[in-house]
PDB file of N, CA, C and O in Angstrom:
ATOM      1  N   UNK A   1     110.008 107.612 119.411  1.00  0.00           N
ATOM      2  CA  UNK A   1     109.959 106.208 119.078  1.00  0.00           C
ATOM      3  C   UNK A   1     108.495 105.841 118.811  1.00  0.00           C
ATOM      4  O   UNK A   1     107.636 106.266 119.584  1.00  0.00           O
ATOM      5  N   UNK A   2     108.142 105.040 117.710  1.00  0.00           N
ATOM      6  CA  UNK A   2     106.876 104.406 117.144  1.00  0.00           C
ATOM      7  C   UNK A   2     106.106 103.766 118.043  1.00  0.00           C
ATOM      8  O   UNK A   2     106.923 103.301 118.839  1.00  0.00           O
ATOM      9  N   UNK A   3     105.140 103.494 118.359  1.00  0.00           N
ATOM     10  CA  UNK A   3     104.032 103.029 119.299  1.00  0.00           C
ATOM     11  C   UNK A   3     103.450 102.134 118.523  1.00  0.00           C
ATOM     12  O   UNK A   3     102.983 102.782 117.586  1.00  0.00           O
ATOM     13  N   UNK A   4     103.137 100.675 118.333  1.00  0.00           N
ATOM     14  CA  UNK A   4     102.806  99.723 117.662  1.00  0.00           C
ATOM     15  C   UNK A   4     101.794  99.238 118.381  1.00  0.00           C
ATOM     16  O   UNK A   4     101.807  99.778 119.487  1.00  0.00           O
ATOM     17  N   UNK A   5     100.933  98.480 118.274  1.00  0.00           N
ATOM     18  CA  UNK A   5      99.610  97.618 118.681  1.00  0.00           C
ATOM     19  C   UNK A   5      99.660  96.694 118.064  1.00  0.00           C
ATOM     20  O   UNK A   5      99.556  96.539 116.847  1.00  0.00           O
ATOM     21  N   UNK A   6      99.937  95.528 119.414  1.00  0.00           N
ATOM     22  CA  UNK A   6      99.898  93.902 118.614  1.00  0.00           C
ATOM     23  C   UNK A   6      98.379  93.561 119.193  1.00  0.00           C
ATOM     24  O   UNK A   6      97.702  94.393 119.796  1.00  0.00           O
ATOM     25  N   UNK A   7      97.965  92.234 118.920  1.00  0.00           N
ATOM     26  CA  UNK A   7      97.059  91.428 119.229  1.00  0.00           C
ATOM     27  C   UNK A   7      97.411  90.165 119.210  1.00  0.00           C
ATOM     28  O   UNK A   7      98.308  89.845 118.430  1.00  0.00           O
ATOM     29  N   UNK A   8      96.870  89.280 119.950  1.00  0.00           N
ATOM     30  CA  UNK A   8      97.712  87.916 120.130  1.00  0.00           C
ATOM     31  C   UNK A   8      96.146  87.042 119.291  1.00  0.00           C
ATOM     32  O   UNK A   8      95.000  87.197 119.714  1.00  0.00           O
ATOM     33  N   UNK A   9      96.456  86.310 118.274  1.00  0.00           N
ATOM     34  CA  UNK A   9      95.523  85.614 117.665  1.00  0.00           C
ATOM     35  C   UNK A   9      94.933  84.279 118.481  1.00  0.00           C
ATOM     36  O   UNK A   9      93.991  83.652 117.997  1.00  0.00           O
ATOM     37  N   UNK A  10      95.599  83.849 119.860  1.00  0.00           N
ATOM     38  CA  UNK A  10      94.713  82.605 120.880  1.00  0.00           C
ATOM     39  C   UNK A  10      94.061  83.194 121.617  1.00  0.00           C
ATOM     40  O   UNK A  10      92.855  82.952 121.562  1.00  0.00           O
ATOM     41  N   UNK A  11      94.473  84.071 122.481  1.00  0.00           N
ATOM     42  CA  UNK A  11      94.130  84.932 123.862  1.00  0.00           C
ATOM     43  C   UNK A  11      92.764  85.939 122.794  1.00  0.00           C
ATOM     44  O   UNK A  11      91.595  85.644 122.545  1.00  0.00           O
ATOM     45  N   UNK A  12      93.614  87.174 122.388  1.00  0.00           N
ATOM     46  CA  UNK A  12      92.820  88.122 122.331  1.00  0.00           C
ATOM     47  C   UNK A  12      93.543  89.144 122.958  1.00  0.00           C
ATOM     48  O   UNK A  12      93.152  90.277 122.681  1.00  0.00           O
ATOM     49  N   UNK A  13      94.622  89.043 123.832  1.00  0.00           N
ATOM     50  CA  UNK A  13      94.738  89.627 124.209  1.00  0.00           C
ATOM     51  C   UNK A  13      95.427  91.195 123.492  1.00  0.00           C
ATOM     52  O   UNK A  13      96.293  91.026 122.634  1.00  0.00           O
ATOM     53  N   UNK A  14      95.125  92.351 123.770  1.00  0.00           N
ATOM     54  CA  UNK A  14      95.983  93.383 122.880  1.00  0.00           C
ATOM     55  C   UNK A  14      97.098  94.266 123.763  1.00  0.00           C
ATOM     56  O   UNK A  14      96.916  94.089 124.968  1.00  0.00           O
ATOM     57  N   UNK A  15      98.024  95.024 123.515  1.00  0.00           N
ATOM     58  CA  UNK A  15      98.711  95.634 124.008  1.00  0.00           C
ATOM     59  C   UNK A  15      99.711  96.290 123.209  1.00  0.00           C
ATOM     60  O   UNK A  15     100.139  95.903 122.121  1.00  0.00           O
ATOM     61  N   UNK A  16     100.073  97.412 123.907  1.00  0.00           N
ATOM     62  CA  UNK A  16     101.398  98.371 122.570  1.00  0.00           C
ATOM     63  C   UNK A  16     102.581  98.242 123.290  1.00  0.00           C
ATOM     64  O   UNK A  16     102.720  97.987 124.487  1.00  0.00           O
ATOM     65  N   UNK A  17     103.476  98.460 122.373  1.00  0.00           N
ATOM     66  CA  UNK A  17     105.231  98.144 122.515  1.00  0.00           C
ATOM     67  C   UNK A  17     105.550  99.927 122.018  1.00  0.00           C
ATOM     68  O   UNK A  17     104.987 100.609 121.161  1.00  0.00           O
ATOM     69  N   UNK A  18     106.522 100.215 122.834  1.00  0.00           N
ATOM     70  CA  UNK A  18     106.999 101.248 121.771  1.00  0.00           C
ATOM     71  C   UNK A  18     108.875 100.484 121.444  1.00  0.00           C
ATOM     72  O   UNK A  18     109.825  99.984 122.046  1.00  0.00           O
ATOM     73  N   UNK A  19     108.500 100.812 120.317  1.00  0.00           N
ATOM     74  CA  UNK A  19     109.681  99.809 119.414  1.00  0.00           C
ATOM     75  C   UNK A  19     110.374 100.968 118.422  1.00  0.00           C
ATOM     76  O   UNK A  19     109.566 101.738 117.902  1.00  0.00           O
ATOM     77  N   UNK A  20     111.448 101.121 118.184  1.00  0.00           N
ATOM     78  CA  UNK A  20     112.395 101.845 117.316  1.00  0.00           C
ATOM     79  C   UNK A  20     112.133 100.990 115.762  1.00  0.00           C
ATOM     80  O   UNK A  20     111.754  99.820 115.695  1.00  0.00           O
ATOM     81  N   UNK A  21     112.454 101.940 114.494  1.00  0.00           N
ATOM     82  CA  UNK A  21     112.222 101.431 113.309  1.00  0.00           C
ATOM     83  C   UNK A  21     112.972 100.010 112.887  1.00  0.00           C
ATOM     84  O   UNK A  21     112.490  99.140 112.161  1.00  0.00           O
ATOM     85  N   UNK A  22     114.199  99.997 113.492  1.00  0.00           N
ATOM     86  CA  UNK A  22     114.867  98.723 113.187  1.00  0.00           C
ATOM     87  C   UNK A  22     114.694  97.988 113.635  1.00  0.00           C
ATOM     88  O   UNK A  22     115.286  97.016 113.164  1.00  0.00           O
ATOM     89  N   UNK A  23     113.654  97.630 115.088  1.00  0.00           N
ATOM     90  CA  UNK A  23     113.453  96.541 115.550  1.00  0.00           C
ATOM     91  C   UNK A  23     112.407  95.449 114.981  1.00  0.00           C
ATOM     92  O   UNK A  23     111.352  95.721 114.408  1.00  0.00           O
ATOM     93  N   UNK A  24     112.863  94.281 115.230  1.00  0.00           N
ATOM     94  CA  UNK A  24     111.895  93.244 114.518  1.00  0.00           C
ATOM     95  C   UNK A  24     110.817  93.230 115.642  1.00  0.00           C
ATOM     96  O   UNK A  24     110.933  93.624 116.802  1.00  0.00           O
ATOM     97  N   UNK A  25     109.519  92.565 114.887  1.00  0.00           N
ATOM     98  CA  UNK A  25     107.983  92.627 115.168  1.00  0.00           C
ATOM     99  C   UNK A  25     108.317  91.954 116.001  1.00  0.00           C
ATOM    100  O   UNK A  25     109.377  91.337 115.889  1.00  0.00           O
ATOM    101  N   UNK A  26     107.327  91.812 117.407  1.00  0.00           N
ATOM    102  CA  UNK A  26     106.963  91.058 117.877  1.00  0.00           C
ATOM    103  C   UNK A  26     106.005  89.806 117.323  1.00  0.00           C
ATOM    104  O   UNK A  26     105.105  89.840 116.484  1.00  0.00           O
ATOM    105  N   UNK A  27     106.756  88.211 118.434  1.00  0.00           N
ATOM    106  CA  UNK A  27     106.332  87.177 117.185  1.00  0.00           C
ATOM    107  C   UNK A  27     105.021  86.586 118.941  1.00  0.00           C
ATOM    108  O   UNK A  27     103.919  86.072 118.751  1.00  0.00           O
ATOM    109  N   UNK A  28     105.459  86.799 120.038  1.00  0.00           N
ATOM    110  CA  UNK A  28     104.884  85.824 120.878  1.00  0.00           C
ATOM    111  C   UNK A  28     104.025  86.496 122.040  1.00  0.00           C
ATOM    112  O   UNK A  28     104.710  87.003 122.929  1.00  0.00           O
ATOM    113  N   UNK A  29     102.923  86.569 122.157  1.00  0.00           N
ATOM    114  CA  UNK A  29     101.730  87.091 123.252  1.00  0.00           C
ATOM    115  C   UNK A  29     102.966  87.076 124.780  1.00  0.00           C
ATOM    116  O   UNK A  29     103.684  86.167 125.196  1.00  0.00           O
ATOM    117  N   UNK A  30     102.829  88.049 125.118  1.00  0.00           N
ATOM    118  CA  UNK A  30     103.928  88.234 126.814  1.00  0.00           C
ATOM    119  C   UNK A  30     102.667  87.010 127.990  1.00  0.00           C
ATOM    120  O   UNK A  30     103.068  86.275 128.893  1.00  0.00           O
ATOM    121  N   UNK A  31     101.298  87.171 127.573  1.00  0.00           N
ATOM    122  CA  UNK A  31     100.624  86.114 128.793  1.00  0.00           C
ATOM    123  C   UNK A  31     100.568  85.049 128.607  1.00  0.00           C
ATOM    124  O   UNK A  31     100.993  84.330 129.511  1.00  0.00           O
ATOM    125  N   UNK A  32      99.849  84.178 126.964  1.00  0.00           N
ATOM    126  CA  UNK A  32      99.692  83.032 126.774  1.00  0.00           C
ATOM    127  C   UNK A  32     101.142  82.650 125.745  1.00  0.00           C
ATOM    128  O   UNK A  32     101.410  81.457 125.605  1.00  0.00           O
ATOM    129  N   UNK A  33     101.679  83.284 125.328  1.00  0.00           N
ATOM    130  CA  UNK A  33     102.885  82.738 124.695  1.00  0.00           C
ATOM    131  C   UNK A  33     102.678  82.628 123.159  1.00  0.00           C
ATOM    132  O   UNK A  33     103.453  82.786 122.215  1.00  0.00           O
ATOM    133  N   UNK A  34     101.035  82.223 123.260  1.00  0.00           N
ATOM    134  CA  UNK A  34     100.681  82.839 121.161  1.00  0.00           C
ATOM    135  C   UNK A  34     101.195  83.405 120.289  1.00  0.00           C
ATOM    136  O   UNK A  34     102.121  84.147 120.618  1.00  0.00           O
ATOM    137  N   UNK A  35     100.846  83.318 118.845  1.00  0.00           N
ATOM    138  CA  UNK A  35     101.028  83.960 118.307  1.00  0.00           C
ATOM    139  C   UNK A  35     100.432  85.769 117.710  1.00  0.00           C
ATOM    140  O   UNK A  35      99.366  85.734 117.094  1.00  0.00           O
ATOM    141  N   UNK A  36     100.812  86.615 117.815  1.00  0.00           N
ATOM    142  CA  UNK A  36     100.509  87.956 117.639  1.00  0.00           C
ATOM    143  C   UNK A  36     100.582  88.391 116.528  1.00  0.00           C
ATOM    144  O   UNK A  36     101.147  87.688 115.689  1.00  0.00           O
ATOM    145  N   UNK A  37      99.967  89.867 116.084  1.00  0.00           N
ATOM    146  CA  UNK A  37      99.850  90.240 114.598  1.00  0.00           C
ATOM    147  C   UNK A  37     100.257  91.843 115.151  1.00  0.00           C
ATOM    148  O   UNK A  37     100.445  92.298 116.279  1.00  0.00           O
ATOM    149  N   UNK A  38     100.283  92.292 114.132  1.00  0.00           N
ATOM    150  CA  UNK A  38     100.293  94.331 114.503  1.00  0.00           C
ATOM    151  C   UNK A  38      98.577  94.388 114.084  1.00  0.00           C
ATOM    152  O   UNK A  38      97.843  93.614 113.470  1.00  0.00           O
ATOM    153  N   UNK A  39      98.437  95.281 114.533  1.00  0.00           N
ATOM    154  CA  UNK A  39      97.270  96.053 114.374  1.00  0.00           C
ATOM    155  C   UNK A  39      97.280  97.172 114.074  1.00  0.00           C
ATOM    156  O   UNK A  39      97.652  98.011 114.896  1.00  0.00           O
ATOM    157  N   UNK A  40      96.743  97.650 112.386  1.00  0.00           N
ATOM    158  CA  UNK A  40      96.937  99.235 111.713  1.00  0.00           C
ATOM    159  C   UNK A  40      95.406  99.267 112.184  1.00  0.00           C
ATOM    160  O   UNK A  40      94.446  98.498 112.143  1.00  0.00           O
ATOM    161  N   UNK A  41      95.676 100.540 112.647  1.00  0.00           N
ATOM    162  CA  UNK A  41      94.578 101.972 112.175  1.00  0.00           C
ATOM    163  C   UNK A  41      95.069 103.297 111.924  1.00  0.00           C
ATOM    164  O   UNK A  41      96.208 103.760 111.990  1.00  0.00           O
ATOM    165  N   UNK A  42      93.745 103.908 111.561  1.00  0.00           N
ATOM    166  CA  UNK A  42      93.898 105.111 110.890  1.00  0.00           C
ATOM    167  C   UNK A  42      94.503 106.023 111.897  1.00  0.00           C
ATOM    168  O   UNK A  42      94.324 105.667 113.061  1.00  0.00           O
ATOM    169  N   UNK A  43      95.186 107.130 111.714  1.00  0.00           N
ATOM    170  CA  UNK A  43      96.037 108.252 112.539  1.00  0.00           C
ATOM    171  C   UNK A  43      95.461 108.724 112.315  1.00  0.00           C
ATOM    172  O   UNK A  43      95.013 108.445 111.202  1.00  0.00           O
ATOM    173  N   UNK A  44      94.646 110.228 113.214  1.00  0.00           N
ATOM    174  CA  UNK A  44      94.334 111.524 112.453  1.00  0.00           C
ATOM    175  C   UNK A  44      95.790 112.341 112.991  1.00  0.00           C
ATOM    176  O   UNK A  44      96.646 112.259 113.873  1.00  0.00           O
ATOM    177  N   UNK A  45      95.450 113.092 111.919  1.00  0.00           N
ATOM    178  CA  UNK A  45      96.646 113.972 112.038  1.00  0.00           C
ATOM    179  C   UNK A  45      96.309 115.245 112.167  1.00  0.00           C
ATOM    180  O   UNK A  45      95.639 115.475 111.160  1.00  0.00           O
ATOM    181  N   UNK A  46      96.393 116.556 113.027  1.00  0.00           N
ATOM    182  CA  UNK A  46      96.282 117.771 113.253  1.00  0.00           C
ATOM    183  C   UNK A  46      97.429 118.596 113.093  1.00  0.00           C
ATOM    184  O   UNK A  46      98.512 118.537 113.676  1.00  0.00           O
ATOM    185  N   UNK A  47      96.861 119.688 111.861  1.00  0.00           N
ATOM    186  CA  UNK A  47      98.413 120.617 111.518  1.00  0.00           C
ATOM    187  C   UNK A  47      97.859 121.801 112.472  1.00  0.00           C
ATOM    188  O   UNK A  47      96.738 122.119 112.074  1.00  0.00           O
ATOM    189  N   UNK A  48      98.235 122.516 113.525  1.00  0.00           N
ATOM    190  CA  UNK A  48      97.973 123.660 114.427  1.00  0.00           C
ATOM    191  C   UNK A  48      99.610 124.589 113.950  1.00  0.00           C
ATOM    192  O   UNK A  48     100.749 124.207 113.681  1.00  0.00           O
ATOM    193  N   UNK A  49      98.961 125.879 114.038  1.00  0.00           N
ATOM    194  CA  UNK A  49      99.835 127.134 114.104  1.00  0.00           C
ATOM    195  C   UNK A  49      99.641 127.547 111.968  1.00  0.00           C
ATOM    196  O   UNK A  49      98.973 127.067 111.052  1.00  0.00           O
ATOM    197  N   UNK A  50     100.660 128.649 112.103  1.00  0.00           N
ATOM    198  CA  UNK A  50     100.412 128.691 110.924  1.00  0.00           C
ATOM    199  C   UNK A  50     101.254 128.379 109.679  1.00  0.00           C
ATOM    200  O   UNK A  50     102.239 127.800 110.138  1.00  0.00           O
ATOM    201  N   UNK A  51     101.364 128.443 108.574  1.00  0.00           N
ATOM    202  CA  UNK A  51     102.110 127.977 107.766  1.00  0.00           C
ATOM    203  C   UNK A  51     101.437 126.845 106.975  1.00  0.00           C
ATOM    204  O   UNK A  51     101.993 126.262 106.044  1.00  0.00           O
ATOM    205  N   UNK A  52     100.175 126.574 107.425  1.00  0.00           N
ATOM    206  CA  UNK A  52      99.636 125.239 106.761  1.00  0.00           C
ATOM    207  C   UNK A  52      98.560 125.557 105.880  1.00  0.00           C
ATOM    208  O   UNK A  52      98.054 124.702 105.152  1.00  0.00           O
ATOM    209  N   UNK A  53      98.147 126.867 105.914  1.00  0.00           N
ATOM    210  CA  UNK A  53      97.199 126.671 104.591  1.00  0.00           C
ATOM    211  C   UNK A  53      98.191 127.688 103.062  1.00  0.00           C
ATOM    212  O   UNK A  53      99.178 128.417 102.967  1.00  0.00           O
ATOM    213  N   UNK A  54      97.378 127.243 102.361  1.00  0.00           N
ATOM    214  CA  UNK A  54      97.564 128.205 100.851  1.00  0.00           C
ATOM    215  C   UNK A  54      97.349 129.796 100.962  1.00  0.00           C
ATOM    216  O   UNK A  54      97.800 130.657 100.205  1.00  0.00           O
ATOM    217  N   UNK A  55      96.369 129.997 102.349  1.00  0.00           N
ATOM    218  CA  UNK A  55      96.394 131.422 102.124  1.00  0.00           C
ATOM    219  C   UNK A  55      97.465 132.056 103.318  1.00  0.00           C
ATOM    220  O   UNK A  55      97.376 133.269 103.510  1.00  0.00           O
ATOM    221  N   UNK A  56      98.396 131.341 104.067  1.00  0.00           N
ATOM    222  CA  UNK A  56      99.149 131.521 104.749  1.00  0.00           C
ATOM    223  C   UNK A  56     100.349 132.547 104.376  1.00  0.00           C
ATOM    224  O   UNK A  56     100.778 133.479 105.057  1.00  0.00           O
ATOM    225  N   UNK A  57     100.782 132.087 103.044  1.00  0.00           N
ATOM    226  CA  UNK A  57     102.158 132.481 102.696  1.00  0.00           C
ATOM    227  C   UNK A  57     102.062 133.506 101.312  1.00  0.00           C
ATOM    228  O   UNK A  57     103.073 133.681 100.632  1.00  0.00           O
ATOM    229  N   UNK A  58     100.856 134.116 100.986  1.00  0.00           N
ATOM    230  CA  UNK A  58     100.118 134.920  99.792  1.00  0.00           C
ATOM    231  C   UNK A  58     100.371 135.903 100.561  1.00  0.00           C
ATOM    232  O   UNK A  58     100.298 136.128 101.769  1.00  0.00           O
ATOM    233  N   UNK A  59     100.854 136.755  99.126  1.00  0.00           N
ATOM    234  CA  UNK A  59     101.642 138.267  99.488  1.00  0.00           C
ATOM    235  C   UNK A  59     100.506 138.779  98.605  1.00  0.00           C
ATOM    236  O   UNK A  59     100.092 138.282  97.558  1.00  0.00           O
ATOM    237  N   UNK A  60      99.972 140.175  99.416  1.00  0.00           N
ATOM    238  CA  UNK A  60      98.557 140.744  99.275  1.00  0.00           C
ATOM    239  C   UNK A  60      99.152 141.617  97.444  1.00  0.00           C
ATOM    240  O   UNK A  60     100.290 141.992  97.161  1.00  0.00           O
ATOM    241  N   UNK A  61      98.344 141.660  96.878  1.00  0.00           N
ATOM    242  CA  UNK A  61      98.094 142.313  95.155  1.00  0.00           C
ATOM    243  C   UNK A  61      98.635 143.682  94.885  1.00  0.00           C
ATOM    244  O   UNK A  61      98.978 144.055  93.763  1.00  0.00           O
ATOM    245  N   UNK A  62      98.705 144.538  96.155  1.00  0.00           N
ATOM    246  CA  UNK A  62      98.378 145.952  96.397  1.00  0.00           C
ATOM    247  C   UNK A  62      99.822 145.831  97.106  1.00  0.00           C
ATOM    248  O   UNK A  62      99.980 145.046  98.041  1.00  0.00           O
ATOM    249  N   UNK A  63     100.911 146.676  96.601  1.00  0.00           N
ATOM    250  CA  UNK A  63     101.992 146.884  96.971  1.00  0.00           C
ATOM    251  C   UNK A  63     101.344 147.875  98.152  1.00  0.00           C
ATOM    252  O   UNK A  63     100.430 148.667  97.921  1.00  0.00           O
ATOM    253  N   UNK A  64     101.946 147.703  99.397  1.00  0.00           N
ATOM    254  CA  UNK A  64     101.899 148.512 100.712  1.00  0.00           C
ATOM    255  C   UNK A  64     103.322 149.448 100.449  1.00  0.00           C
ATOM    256  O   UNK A  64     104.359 149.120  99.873  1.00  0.00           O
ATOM    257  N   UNK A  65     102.979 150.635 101.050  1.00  0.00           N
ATOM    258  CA  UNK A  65     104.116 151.771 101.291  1.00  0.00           C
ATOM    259  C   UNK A  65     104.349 151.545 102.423  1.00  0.00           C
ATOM    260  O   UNK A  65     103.335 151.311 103.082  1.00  0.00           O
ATOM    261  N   UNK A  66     105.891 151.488 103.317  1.00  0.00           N
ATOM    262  CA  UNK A  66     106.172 151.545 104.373  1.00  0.00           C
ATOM    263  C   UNK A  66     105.973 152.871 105.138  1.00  0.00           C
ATOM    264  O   UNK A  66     105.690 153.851 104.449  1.00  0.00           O
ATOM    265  N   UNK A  67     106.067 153.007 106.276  1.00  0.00           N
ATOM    266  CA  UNK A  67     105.199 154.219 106.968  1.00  0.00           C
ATOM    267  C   UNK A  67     106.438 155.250 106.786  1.00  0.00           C
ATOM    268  O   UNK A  67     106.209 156.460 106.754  1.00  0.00           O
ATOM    269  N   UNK A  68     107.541 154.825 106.688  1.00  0.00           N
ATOM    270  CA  UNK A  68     108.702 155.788 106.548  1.00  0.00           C
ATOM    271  C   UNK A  68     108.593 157.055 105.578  1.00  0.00           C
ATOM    272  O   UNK A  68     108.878 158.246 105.707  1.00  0.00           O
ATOM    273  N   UNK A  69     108.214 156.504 104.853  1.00  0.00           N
ATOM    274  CA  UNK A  69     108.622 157.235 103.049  1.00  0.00           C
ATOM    275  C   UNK A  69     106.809 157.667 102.894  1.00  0.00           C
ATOM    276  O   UNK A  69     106.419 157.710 101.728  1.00  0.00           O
ATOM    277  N   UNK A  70     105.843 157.946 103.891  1.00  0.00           N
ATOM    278  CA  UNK A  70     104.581 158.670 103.851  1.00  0.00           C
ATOM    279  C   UNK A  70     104.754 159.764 104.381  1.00  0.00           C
ATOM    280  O   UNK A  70     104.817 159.837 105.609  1.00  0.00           O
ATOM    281  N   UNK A  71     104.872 160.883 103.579  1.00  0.00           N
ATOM    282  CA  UNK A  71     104.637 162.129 104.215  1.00  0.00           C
ATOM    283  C   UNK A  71     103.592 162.361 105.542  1.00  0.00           C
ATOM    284  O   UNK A  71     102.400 162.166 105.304  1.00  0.00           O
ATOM    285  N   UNK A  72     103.885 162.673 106.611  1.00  0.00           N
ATOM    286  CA  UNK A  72     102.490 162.868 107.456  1.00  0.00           C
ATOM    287  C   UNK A  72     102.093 164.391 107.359  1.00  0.00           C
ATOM    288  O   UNK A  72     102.644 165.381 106.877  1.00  0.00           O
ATOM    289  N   UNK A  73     101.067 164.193 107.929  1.00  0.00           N
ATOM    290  CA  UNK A  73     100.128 165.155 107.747  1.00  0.00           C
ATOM    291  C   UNK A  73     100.074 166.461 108.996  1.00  0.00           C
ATOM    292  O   UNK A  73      99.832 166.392 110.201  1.00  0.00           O
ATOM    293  N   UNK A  74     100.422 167.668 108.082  1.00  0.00           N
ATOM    294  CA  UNK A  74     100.795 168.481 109.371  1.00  0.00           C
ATOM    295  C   UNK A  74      99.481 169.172 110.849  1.00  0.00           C
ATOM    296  O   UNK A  74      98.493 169.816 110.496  1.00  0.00           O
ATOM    297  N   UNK A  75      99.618 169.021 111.630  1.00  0.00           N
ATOM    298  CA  UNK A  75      98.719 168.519 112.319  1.00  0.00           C
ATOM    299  C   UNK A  75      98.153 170.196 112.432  1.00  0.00           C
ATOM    300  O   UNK A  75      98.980 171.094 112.273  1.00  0.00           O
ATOM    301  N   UNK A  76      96.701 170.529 112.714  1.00  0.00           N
ATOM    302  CA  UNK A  76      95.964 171.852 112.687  1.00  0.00           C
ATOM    303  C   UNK A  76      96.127 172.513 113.812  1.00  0.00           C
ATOM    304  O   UNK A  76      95.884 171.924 114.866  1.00  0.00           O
ATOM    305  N   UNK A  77      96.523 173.727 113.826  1.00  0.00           N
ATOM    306  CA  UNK A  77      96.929 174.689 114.855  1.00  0.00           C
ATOM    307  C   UNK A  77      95.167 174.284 115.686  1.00  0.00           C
ATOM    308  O   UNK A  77      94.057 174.044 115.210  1.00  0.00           O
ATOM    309  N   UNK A  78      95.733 174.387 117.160  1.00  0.00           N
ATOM    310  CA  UNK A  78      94.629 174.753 118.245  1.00  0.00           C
ATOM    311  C   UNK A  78      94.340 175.515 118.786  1.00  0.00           C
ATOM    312  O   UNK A  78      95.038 176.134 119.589  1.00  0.00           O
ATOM    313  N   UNK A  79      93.046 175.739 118.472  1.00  0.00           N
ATOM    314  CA  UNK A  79      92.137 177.053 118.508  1.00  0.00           C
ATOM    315  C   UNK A  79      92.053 177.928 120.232  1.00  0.00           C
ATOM    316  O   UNK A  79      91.789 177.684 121.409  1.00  0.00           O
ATOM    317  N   UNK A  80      92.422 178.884 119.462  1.00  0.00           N
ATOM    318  CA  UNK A  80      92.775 180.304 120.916  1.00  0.00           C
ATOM    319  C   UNK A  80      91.621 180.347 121.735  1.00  0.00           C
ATOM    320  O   UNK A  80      90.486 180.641 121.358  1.00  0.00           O
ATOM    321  N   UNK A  81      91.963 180.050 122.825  1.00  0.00           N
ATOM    322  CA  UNK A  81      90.966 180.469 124.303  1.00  0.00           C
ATOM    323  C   UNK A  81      91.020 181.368 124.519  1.00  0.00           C
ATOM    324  O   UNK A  81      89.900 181.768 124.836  1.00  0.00           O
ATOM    325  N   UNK A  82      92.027 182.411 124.586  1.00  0.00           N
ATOM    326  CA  UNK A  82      92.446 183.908 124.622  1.00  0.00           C
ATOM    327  C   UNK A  82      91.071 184.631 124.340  1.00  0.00           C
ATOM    328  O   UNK A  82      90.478 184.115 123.393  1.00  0.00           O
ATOM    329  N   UNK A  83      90.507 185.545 124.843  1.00  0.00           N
ATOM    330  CA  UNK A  83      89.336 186.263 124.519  1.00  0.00           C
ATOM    331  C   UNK A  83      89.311 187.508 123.654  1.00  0.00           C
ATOM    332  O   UNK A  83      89.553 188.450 124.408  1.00  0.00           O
ATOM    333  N   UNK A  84      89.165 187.856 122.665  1.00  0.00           N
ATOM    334  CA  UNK A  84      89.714 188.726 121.430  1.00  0.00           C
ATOM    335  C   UNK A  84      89.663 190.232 121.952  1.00  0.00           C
ATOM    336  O   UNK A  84      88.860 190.643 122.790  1.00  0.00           O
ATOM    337  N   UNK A  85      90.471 190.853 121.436  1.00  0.00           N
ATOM    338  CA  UNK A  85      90.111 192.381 121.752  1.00  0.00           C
ATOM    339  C   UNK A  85      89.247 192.856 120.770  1.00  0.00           C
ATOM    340  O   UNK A  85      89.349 192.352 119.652  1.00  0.00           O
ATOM    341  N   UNK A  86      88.018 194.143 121.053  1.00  0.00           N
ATOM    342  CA  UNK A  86      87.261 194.677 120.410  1.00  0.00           C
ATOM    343  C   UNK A  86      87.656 195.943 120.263  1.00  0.00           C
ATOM    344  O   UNK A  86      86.982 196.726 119.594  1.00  0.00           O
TER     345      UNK A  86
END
C-alpha cells in the first residue's frame, strides 16, 4: 500500500497516511482541523541483483564447446622409481 505525505496549510503540521489507490485524499489536518495538500518528492529508486544492465543478458561472440564433446587429453605415464638393471 502507497505511503502519501500531507501537510496541513494553517498548522504546518506534516504527516503520512498509508492509503490504497482508490482511496480519496485526505481533505482535513487530524490536530487543527485545516486544510491539507499531498506533498510530492522525488523517489530514488535502486535496481540490486542482476538482470538490470545491457550487459547482463549478452551471449558472448565465441560459440563455447560444452566439456562433453572435448576430447581429453590422455594423461602421461609416471615415471619408474624402479632402479634399472645394468
Amino acid at each position: 500500500m502507497p505511503t502519501y505525505q500531507y501537510a496541513c496549510a494553517d498548522c504546518g503540521h506534516q504527516f503520512e497516511v498509508f492509503q490504497s489507490f482508490s482511496e480519496a485524499s485526505l481533505t482535513t489536518c487530524p490536530e487543527c482541523k485545516g486544510e491539507v495538500r499531498k506533498v510530492y518528492s522525488a523517489v530514488g529508486v535502486v535496481f540490486k541483483g542482476s538482470g538490470f544492465y545491457k550487459t547482463d543478458s549478452v551471449k558472448s561472440k565465441t560459440p563455447e564447446t560444452p566439456a562433453a564433446t572435448t576430447p581429453a587429453a590422455a594423461p602421461a605415464p609416471a615415471p619408474s622409481s624402479a632402479p634399472s638393471a645394468e
